[in-house]
NUMILUM-940688 format. One record per residue: residue in one letter; x negated, z negated, y of N, C-alpha, C, CB in turn. Coordinates in steps of 0.05 Angstrom, whole numbers, plus 5000, padded with zeros to 4 digits. Glycine has a CB too. Example, Ala and Ser with C-alpha at 12.3 -4.5 7.8 and 13.67 -1.06 7.14 Angstrom:
A473648444886475448444910473648444934477448194911S474348584955472748574979474248435001471848864988
END
This chain:
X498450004976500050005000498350005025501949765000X499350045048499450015068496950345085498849665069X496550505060496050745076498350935093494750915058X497651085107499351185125498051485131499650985150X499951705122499351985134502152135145497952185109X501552325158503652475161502452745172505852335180X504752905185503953175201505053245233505153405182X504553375238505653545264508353765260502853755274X509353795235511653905228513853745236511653945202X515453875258518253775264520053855248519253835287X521253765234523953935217526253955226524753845193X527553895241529553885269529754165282528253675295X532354305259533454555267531154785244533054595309X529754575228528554885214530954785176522854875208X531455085177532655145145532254975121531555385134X533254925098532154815082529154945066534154765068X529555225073526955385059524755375079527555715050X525855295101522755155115521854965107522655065140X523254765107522254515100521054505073524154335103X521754685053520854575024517954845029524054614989X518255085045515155125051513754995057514355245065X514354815077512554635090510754415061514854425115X514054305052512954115035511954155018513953975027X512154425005509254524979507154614987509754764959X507054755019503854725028502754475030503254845055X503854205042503253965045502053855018505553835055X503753834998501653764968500953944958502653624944X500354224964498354344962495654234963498554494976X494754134988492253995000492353774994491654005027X494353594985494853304977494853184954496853234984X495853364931496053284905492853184891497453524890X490653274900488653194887487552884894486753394892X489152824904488752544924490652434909489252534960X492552444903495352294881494352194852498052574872X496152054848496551904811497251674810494051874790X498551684782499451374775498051144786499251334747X495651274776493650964784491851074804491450814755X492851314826490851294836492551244868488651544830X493851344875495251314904498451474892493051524937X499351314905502551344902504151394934503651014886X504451624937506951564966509751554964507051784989X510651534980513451484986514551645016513851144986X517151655016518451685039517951535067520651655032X518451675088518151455118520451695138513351415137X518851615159520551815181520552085175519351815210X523452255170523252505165522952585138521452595179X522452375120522052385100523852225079519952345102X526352465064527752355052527552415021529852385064X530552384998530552534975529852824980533052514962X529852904994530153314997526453314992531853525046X525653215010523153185026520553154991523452815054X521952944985520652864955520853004929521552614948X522453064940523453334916521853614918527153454923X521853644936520553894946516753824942521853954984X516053614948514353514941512253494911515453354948X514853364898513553314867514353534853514553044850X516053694863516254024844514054194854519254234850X512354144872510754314879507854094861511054394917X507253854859504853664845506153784815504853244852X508253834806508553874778508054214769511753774770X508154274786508154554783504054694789510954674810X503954484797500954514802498654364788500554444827X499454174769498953964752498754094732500553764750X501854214721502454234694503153894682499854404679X503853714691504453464688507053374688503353354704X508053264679511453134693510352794693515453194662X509352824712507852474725509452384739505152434744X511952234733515052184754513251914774519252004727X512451804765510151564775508651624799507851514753X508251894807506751984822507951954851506352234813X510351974860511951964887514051744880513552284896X514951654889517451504897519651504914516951344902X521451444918524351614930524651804916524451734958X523851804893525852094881528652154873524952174858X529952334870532252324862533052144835532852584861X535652064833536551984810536152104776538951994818X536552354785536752544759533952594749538252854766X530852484763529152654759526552404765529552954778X528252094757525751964758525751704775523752154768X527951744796528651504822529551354811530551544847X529851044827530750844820533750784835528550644824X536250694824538250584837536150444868540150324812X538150404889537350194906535150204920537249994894X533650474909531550564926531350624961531150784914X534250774955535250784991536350595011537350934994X536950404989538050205006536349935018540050104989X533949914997532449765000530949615016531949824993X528949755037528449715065530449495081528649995078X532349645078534649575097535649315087536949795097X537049215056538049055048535648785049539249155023X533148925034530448765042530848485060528448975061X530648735089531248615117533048435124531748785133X535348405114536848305114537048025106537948425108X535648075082535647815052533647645070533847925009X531547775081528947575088530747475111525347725098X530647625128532347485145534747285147532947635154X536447295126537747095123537346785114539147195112X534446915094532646675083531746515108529846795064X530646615125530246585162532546435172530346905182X534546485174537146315186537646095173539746455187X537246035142538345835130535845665135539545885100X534345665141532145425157532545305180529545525164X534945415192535445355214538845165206535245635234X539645215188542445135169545345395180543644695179X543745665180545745855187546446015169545245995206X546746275176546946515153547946725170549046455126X548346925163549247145182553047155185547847475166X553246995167556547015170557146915196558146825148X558347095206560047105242558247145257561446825258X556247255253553347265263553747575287550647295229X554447625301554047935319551947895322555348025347X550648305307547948365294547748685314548148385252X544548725329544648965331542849055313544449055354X543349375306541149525290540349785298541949565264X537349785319536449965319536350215309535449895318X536150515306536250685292538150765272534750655285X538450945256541151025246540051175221543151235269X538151085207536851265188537151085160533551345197X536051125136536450965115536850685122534550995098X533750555142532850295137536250145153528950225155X536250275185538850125198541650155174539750315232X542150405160544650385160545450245142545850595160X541350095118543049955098542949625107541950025065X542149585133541249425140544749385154538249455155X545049505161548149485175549649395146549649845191X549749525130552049465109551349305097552949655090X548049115089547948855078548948635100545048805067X549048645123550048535140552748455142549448645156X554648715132556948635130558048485103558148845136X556248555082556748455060556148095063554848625039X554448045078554247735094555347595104553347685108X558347755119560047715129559447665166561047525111X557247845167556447995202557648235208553248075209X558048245238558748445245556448625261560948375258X555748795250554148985269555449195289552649145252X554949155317556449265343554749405359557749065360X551549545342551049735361548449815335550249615400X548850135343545850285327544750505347546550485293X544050635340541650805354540551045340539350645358X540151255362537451455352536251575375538151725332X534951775366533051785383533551995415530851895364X537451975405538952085437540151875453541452295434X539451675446541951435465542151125441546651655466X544351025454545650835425548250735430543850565417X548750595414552350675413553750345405553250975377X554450255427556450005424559549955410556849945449X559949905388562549875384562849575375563750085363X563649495398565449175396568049115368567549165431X568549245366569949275337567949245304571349605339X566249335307564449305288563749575273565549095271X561449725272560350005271562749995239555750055268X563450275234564550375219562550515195565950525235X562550375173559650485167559850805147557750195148X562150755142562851105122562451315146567151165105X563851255176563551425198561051465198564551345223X558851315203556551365210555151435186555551175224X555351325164554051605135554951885139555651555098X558351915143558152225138556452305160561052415137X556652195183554952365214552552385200554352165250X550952155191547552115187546452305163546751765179X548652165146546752335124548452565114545652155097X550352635115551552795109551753055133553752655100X552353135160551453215173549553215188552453235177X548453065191546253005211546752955234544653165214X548652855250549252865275547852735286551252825282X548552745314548052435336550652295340547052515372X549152045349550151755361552751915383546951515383X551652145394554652185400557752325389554352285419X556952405371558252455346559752235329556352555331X559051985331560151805329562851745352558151635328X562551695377563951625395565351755402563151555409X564252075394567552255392569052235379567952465388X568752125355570751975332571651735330569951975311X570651585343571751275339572651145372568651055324X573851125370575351035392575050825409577251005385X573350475388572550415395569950365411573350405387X568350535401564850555415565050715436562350705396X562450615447561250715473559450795477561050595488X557950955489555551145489554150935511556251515499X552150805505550450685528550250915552547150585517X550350825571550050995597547750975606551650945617X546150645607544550595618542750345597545750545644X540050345603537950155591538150235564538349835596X538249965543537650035516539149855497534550025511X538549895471540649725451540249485460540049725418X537949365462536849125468538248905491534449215476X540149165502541448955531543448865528541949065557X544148905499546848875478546748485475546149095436X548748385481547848095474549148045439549447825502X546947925425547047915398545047635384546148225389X547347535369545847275346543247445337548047185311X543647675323541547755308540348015325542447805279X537448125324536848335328534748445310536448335351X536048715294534948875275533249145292537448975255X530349085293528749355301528249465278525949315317X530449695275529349875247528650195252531949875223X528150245282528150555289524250645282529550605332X523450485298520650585299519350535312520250785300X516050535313514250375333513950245360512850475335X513150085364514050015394516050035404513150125411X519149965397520550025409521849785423521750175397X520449585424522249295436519649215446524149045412X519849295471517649115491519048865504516249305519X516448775521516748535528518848485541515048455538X519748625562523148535586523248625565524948645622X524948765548527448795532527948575509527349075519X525348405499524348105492526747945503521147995508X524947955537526147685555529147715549525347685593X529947995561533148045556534547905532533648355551X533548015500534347915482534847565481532648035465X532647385494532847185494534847095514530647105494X534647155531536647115558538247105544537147295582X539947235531542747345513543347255492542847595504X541546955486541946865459540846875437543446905454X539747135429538347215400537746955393535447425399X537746865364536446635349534846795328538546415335X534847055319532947145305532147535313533947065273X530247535300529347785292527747835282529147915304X528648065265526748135234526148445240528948095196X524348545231523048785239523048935205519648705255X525949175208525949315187523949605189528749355183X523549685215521949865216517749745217523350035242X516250015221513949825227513149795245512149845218X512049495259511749475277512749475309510749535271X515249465304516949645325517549435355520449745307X516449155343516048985374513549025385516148655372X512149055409509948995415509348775422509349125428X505748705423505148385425506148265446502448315425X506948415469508248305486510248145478509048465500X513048325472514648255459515248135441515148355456X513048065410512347875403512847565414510347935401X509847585429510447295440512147165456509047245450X513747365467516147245482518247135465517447445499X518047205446519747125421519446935407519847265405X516546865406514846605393514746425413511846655383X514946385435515246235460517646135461514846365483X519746295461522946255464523546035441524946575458X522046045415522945915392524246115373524745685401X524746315378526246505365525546575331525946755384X527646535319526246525293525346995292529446315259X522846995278521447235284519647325262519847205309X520647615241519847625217518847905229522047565191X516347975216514048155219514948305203511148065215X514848565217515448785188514048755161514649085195X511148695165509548715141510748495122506248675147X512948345120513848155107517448215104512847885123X518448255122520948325123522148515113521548345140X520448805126521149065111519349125089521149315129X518648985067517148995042518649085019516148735036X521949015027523049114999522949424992526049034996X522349635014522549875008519849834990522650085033X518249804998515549874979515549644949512049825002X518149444956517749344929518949414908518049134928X520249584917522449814897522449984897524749864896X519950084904517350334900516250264872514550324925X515849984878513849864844516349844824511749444845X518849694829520749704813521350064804523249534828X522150244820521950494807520150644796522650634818X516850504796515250594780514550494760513650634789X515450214750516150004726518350224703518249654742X520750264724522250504702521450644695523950634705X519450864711517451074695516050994675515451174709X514850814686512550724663514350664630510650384676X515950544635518150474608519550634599520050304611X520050944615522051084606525050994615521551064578X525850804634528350674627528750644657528350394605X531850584663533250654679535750454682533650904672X535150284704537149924709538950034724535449594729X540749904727543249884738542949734770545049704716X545149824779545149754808544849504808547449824824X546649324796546049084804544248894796547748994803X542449004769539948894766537648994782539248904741X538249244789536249304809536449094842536749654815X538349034843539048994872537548654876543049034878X538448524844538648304839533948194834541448304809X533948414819530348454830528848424855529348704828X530548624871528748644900530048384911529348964923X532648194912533747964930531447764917537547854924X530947774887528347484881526547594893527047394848X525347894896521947904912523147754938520148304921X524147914949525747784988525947564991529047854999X527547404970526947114976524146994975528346974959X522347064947520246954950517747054968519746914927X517847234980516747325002516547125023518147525010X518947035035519446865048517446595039522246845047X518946505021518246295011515346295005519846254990X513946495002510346495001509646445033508546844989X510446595055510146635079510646395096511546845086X513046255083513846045104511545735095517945965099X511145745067510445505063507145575072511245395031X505745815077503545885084503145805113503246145079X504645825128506045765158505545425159510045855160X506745285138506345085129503744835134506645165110X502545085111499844975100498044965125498345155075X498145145147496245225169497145105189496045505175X499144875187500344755213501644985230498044605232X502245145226504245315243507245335233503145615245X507945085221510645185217512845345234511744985211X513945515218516345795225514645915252520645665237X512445955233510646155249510946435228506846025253X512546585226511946815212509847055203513046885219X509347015237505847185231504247135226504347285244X502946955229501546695227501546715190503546385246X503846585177504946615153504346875135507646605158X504547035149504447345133502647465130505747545142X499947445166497247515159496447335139495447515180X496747115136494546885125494747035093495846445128X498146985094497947025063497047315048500846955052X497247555069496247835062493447775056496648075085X492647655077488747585074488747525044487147245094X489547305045488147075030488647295002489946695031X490947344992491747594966488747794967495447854978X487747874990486748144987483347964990488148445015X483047734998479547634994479547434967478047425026X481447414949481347344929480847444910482647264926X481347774915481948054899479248094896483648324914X478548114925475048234939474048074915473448114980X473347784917471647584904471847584869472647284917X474247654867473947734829473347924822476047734811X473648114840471748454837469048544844472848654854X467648224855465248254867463748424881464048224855X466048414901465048594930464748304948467948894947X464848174951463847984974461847834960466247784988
END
């Protein structure tokens, strides 16, 4: 984990036979760098089932291999895991709620916003409601969209993933929402706030704002998407505050759960899958917080999350005798 590549290819308005050119020149130059045991990717921005598909038919076809182990997010029929899509998002949610009940809360009655409108927000919206929260505002990368009633979440699948629309495509249909006119999701007053769109996107005034307005938490489903500014205004306030590298972990931990089914041949059910990634999410937490603990920083999250990434990866170093 935690490498990172991409390209300069926009796919926004190109065909589907663009995109799957694109994506068989792409592991063209990439596949010799892939394997079970040697690097594994997955999906991110722009990068969905279509994307992965197009992907590992072009490593199989160039292999001569059927290595399903090799990518992750794959389709159902051809190697994916249940819950793969949802994951990120529900992840976010679980840690985060693990977050509120330290405080003796939970998300129930909780008004939640969620950044972005792509896998990580929309499943982050619907574990929310399954919590018994209401989520009243999402986002993309044209505006974002208030509905005091509580986002409609089949409305906003068929727009997202089924047509692709925008956030204003929503508010031509629903009666209740509103198209922000002015500033950002952030000026939305909300119990909870979900950054699940993408980097930097919650600086520091939009911080202060959030606090001004109440927030008691925020968990970071996308990566990195507060800056340190914004950070510390949040760690100052008291605000309970979960680091992506801890929060949004369940996507990549049901990366390893759908490469456990490869490896076995075998293929779980939704709700044992679902019921897998809620024990990693909880104990995530539960490594992070009592690490927070141990270092005198209690419900320090970052604090919590570097220590414990370190400490995992110079323990590793020291039994492999590189240090």
């Amino acid at each position: 984990g935690g490498g990172k590549g991409g390209s300069d290819f926009d796919p926004r308005g190109k065909s589907d036979s663009e995109v799957m050119r694109f994506c068989q020149s792409f592991m063209t130059e990439l596949y010799r760098h892939l394997g079970v045991y040697t690097d594994v990717p997955a999906g991110d921005i722009g990068v969905g089932g279509r994307e992965i598909g197009f992907m590992f038919g072009q490593y199989k076809r160039i292999t001569n291999r059927y290595e399903s182990g090799v990518l992750t997010g794959k389709g159902i029929a051809w190697g994916g895991s249940l819950v793969r899509t949802e994951a990120t998002g529900y992840g976010t949610v679980v840690f985060a709620n693990e977050m509120l009940k330290t405080k003796g809360e939970t998300f129930d009655g909780k008004r939640v916003t969620v950044s972005g409108s792509g896998n990580v927000a929309i499943y982050a919206a619907e574990k929310v409601a399954q919590l018994g929260g209401t989520v009243i505002g999402f986002s993309d990368s044209s505006g974002y969209v208030v509905d005091e009633d509580g986002i409609d979440l089949d409305l906003l699948k068929q727009i997202k993933e089924v047509e692709r629309g925008r956030v204003s495509d929503y508010v031509a249909r629903r009666s209740s929402a509103k198209l922000g006119e002015s500033g950002s999701i952030w000026d939305v007053p909300v119990d909870v706030a979900l950054p699940c769109a993408t980097q930097n996107e919650l600086n520091g005034d939009q911080a202060t704002t959030l606090v001004k307005n109440g927030v008691m938490a925020v968990a970071e489903g996308a990566n990195m998407p507060t800056t340190p500014e914004g950070i510390h205004v949040f760690q100052k306030a008291g605000v309970l505050y979960a680091p992506g590298k801890a929060a949004n972990a369940g996507g990549v931990a049901t990366s390893a759960l759908e490469m456990q089914q490869n490896a076995s041949r075998d293929s779980w059910d939704f709700e044992y899958t679902e019921e897998r990634l809620t024990d990693i999410m909880v104990n995530i937490h539960e490594q992070v917080a009592e690490t927070a603990d141990t270092y005198d920083m209690p419900g320090d999250y970052v604090v919590g999350a570097n220590i414990t990434g370190f400490e995992k990866v110079a323990k590793a170093m020291q039994a492999f005798g590189l240090v």
